[in-house]
C-alpha angles and dihedrals in degrees: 000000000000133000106283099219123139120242097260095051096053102044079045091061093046091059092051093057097043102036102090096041088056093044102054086040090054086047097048096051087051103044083049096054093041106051102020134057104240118277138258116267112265114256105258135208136202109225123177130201130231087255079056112248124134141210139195110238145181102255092211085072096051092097088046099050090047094048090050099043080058085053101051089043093063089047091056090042093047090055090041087058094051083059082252116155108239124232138178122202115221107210144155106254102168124069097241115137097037104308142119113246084215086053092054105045086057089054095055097054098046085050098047089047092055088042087056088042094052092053096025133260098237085061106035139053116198113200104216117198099210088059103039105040093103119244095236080065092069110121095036130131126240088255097060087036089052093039084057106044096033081058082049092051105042087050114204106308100041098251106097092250098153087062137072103187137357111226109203105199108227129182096283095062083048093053098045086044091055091034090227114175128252086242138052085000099152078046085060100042090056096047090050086047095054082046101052091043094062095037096039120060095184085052093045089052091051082060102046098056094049096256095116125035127186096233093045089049103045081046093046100051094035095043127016112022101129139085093284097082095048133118096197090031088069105046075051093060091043087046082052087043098053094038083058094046093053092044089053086056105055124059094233092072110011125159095318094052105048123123113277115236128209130191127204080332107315130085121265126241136281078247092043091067088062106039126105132207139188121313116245122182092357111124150108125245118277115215 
């Protein structure tokens, strides 16, 4: 079963992770507007994969991608060797769309535990993006975060051999990680909001700069807190969708051997594995 916690206790614990991150990023921006002309564009750099997509990515995080998709390499290749079954939870990280990037690393991490509770721990690994992104990557875009997980994903030979299922987090896995109610749930989720705004000071600056607003938030987390909303979520799908694809076409795979695919908790359909969606961070430099 799940962790038993009220609603109040786990968004509390988000903040508290998340707190002091927030608050030296929201420093530093300030400090930097209001003492330093902006600065010059970051040199870019188109890199394609060997599935062939293609992002367009700050080329001073070239040597730190590469050093963290080694990492993370060696992690996969430490539970394969333990006979674990290998996972990779698809989830929104950034706050785009109304949420609170805290709020949702808690999250993943709450998700990708009950996902290794439902199938065992002792039997399944689940890679979780929020915990294995590196530190030295801060400061990085979507596109260098999804150049260096789609490389991580499609392993070396481009067949997603170093996974076993892909797990895309939906509004379900939002709603047991909060422990919102099955009913009044966007009611609970503005009174937490007035709450938090008065007990917690890095949540209170979210808000006043306009990060954060009490109706995104409330709809966010009510209602659209799951992959499809995410940027990054969908180029994930498409990565699963052309894995499959490859698999179906060599004898090796085939049909019976392809990834498996959930969805907020449930597999996908025979038709899922071969549907594509809008593209996210996907695209080429433009010069």
């Amino acid at each position: 079963m799940p962790r038993q916690r009220s609603v109040a206790a786990c968004l509390t614990a988000a903040l508290a992770m998340g707190a002091l991150a927030w608050a030296s990023q929201a420093s530093a921006q300030s400090s930097a507007q209001g003492s330093a002309p902006a600065a010059a564009a970051p040199a870019t750099v188109t890199l394609c994969t060997a599935i062939d997509l293609c992002y367009c990515v700050n080329a001073a995080y070239r040597d730190r991608i590469d050093a963290n998709i080694a990492r993370v390499r060696r992690l996969i290749a430490e539970n394969r060797q333990q006979g674990k079954a290998v996972g990779y939870l698809s989830i929104p990280i950034s706050p785009a769309g109304g949420g609170y990037a805290p709020f949702n690393i808690m999250a993943a991490g709450d998700i990708a535990g009950d996902v290794e509770i439902r199938f065992g721990k002792r039997a399944v690994f689940v890679l979780n993006p929020a915990a294995e992104g590196s530190k030295e990557m801060e400061g990085a875009g979507g596109a260098d975060y999804m150049y260096m997980w789609t490389t991580i994903l499609e392993g070396p030979k481009g067949q997603g051999e170093d996974f076993d299922f892909f797990y895309f987090a939906g509004p379900s896995d939002f709603a047991n990680a909060f422990r919102l109610p099955g009913t009044g749930a966007l009611e609970v989720l503005d009174d937490y909001f007035d709450a938090r705004l008065q007990d917690d000071p890095a949540f209170k600056a979210a808000v006043d700069s306009g990060a954060v607003t009490k109706r995104g938030f409330r709809n966010y987390y009510g209602l659209r807190a799951a992959v499809s909303f995410s940027l990054g979520s969908h180029d994930e799908w498409n990565i699963a969708r052309i894995l499959n694809d490859r698999r179906r076409g060599v004898a090796e795979y085939g049909i019976p051997n392809q990834i498996a695919v959930f969805f907020d908790g449930r597999p996908v359909t025979p038709g899922g594995y071969e549907s594509p969606t809008a593209s996210g961070d996907v695209g080429r430099c433009i010069r």
